[in-house]
N, C-alpha and C positions, 0 to 999 in steps of 0.2 A: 752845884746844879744851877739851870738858867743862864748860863752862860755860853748859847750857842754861836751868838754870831763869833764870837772868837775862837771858838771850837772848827765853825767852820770854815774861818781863814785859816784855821794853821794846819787843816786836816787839805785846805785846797793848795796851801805854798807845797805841802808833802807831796800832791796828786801833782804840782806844774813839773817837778824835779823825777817824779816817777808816775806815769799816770796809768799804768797797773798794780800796783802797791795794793795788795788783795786790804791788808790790815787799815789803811785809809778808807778805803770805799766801805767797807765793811761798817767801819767808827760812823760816814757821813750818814749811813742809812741808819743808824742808829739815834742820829741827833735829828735827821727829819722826821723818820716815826716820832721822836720826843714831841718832835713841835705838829705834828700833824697835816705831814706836809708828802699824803700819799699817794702823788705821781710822783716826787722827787725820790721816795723810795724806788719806787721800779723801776728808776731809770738806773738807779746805781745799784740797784740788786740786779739788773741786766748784766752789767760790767760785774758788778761778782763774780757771775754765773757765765761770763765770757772765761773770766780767769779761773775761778775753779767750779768745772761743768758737774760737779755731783756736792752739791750743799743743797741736802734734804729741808733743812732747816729754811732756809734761804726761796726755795720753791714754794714749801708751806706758808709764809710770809706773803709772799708776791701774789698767791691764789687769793688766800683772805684777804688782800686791801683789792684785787680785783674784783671780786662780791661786794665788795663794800663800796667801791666807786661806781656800781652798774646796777645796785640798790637804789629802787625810789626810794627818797626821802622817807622817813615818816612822819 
């Protein structure tokens, strides 16, 4: 654990050489929610959701950090 930024280079050399590779994008939005980092998730749960158009799961996710990004503080 804590080991993102390397997580992230070698999840992005996989995206330069494939940059539909469902299971990369998949891992990156997994390591930006880690770090809290939730525009970076719905950018690459778009790209999921370009490559595979029914990830219930994946929708679910993307609604909740949109609530949460369009929530006043409190």
């Amino acid at each position: 654990m804590g080991r993102y930024t390397a997580s992230v280079k070698d999840i992005q050399r996989t995206l330069d050489y494939e940059p539909r590779h469902f299971g990369a994008l998949s891992g990156l939005s997994v390591v930006f929610d880690a770090i809290e980092k939730a525009e970076a998730v719905l950018r690459v749960s778009e790209q999921d959701l370009a490559i595979h158009s029914n990830m219930p799961k994946i929708r679910s996710r993307m609604s909740e950090l949109k609530r949460e990004l369009t929530s006043p503080p409190t």
